[in-house]
N, C-alpha and C positions, 0 to 999 in steps of 0.2 A: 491409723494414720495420726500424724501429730497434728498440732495446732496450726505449725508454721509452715506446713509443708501443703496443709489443706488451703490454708489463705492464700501462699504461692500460687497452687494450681486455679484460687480464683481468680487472682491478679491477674493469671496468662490467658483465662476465658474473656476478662475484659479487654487483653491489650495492654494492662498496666505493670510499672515495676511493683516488688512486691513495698518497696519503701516507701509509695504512694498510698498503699492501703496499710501498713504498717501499725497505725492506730487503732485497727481495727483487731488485732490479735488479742489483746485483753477479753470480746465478747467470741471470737471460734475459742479461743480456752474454752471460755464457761457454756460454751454449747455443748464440746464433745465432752463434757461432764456431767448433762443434764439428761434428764428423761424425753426420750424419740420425739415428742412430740412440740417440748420446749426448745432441741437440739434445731427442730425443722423451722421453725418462727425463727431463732436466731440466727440461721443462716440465711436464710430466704433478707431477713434486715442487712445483712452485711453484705448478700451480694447486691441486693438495692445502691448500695451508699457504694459500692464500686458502680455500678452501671451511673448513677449520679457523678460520679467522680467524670467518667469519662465524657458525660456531654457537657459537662463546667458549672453546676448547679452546684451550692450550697451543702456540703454535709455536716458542718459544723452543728447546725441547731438538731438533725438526728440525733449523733452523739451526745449532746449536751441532753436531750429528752432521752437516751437509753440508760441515762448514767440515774435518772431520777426516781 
């Protein structure tokens, strides 16, 4: 599966469009590239920051701490 189509289908787990979490394709890249276990942390962070997205909490300062 690709990158953009794995974020799609999480956007549609949350309810959201995929250009709401769109920001967020930069880190499933670098999951579905990494070793099983680095790929699970990354995604388990990205679905966080959509489940955050949808009750209206802050994801800004996540991203700005995953980029560090």
């Amino acid at each position: 599966m690709d990158a953009r189509s794995l974020l799609q289908r999480m956007c549609s787990r949350q309810g959201i469009a995929l250009s709401k979490g769109s920001h967020l394709l930069p880190l499933v890249q670098r999951a579905l590239h990494s070793p099983e276990s680095v790929r699970n942390r990354i995604l388990t962070m990205v679905a966080n920051s959509l489940a955050r997205k949808v009750s209206g909490e802050d994801v800004g300062q996540e991203t700005t701490m995953a980029q560090e």
